[in-house]
N, C-alpha and C positions, 0 to 999 in steps of 0.2 A: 828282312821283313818280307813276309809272304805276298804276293800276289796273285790273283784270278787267272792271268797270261801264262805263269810254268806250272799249274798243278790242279788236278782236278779234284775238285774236295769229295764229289762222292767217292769215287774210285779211290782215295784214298781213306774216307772215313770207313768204307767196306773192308779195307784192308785191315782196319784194328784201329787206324791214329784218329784219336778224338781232341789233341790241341791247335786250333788253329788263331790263336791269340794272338788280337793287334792283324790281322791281316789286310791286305789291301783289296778291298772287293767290290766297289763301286760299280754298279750298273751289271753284275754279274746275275746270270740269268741260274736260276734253283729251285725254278717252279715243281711242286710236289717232290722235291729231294725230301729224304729219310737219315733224317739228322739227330735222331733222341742223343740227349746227352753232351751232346757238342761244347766245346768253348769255344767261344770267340770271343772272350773278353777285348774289350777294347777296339773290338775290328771295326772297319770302315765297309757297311753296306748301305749307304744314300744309293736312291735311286734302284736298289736291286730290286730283283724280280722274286718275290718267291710264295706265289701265289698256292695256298694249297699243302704248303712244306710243312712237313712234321719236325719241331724242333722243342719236342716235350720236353721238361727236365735241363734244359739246355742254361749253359753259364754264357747270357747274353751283354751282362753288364759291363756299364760305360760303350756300350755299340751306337754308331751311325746309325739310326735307319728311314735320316731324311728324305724325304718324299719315297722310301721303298714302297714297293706294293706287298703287303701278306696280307691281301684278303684271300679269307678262306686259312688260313695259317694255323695250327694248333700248336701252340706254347702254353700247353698246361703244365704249372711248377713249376716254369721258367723264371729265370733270376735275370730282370730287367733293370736293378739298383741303378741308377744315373742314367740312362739311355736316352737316346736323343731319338724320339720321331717326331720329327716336325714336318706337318703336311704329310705326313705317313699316310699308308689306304689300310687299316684293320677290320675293314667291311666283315662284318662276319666271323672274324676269327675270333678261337678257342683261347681266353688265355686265365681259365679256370685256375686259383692259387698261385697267380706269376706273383713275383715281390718286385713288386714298381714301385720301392723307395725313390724317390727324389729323380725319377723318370719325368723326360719333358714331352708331354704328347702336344704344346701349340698347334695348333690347326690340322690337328691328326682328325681324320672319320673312323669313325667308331660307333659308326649304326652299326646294330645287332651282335655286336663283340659282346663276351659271353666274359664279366669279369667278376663273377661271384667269390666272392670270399678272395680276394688279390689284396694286395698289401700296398692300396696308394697313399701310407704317410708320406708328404713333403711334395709329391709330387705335383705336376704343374698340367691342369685340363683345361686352363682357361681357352676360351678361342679353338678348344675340341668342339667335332660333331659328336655328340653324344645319342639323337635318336632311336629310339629301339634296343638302346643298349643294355644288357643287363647288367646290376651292380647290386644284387641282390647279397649285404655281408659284408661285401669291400671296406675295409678298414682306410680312415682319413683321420688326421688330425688337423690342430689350429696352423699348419705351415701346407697343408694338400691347397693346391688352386682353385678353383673354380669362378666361374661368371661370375659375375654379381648379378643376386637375384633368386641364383640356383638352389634351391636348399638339399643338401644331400642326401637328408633322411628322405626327402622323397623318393632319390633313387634307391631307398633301400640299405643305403651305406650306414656304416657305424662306428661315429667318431670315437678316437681310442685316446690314451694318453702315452706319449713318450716316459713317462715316470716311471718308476718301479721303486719300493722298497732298499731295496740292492741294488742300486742305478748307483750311487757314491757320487749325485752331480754336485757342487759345488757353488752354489749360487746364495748371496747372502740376502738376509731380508731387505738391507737398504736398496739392493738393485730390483728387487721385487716390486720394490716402494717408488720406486723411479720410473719404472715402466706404468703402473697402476697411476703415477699421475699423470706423465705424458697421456694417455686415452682421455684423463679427467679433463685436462686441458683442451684438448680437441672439444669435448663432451661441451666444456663452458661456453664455449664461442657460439654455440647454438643456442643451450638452453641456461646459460646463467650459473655464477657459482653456486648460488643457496639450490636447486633445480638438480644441478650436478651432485654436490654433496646427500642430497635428500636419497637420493638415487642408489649412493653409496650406501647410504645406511639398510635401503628399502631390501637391496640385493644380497645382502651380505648372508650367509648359510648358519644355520642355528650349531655355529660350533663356537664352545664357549672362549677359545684361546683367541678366534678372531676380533671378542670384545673391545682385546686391546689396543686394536687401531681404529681411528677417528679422521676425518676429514675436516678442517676448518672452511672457514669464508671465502679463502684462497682457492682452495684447492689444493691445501700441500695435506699430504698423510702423516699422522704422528703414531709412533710408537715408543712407548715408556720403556721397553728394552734396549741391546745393544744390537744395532743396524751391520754391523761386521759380521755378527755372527752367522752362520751355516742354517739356510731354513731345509730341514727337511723334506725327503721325497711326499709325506704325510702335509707337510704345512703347505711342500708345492701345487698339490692337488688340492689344497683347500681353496687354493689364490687362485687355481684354475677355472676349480667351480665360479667364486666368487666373480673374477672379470669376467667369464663368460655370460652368467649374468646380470650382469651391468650392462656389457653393451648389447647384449639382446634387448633390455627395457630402455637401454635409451635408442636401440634403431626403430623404434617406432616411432619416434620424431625424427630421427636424422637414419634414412635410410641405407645411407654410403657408409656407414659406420665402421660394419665388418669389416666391408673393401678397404676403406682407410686406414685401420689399425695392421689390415692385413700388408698392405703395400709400406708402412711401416717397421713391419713386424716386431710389432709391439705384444705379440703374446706371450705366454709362459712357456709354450711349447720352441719359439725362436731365443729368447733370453739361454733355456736350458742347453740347444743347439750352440748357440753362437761360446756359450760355458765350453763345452767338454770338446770343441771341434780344432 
């Protein structure tokens, strides 16, 4: 395993070698280094310095970069998928088109970071500085973090779906059904089964095949088909729309809704995740 102590990474990235994967670099100093390209998947830089560093294009995923400092940093196109900055400094930095899948930024600063059009499905900004920061494009789904409170589109961001046509995820209507009633249940404790149910019917998207599920007095959902069966990437984005809103109309009474289903993850976006993973 690589270490900071026998090798010096520009001197060697000048040289030609662009893998430095998994390496040991904790508190390594790389302030303005010229790094296009680079890997370091997997590498350990908490605490590093790299203040100014050009690491455009760079294969950063699953990295440390606990309390590092890259303000001032440019990772535009950088591939952040799992990365850990927690308490990180991204004052300012470039990271124009990074793909921050399922990146944990916890108590990262990230005034004036420049994350337009970046790819934060799944990722985790709760208890980020966000200030001044641009997120003008930035792609989020039901599983990206945030405050409670925070509403994305106001940063500009633009919630997307995990689904595609060609996706071959595997999720049956009856687990659909289970999840859509767990939220209901939450929902009843508040405002009432008849209250709850009314709610269902109020939200539900003018597609005719949704017709054929109903909510009773309970709260249980029925469907006159077979609950085993494969719902479609088409029927998953109907049920998308449809929870979506539901618990928008009912957080106007119960606030914490989002948060709740969220810390749950009771969405269709975690359901499809938790399927194919």
């Amino acid at each position: 395993m690589l270490t900071s102590s026998v090798f010096d990474i520009q001197e060697r990235y000048n040289r030609g070698e662009r893998n430095f994967s998994k390496a040991q670099l904790r508190r390594i100093d790389l302030r303005k280094a010229q790094l296009r390209g680079i890997n370091l998947e997997g590498a350990d830089l908490s605490y590093a310095d790299l203040r100014d560093a050009d690491l455009t294009g760079a294969n950063l995923s699953r990295c440390y970069f606990n309390e590092a400092n890259l303000t001032g940093a440019n990772l535009t196109g950088a591939n952040l998928t799992g990365a850990y900055f927690i308490k990180a400094y991204l004052i300012g930095a470039n990271c124009h088109k990074v793909i921050a899948k399922e990146a944990n930024f916890t108590g990262s600063f990230l005034s004036k970071a420049n994350f337009t059009q970046a790819d934060l499905t799944g990722a985790i900004l709760s208890g980020a500085y966000l200030s001044s920061g641009v997120f003008r494009d930035a792609k989020y789904d039901g599983t990206t973090r945030l405050d409670r409170g925070l509403n994305p589109e106001s940063l500009g961001m633009k919630k997307v779906s995990i689904l595609t046509p060609e996706g071959g995820v595997k999720v049956t209507l009856g687990e659909v059904i289970i999840y859509f009633e767990a939220i209901a249940a939450i929902v009843s404790k508040y405002l009432g089964n008849t209250i709850t149910a009314k709610y269902f019917e109020e939200t539900r998207p003018e597609v005719e095949w949704l017709h054929n599920f109903s909510m009773d007095k309970k709260g249980k959902v029925h469907f006159p088909g077979s609950l085993t069966a494969p719902a479609t990437a088409l029927q998953l984005k109907w049920f998308e729309k449809w929870t979506d809103a539901f618990i928008k109309k009912c957080s106007l009474v119960i606030q914490d809704l989002p948060a709740i289903v969220e810390e749950k993850k009771l969405t269709v976006e975690h359901l499809v995740k938790r399927t194919i993973a």
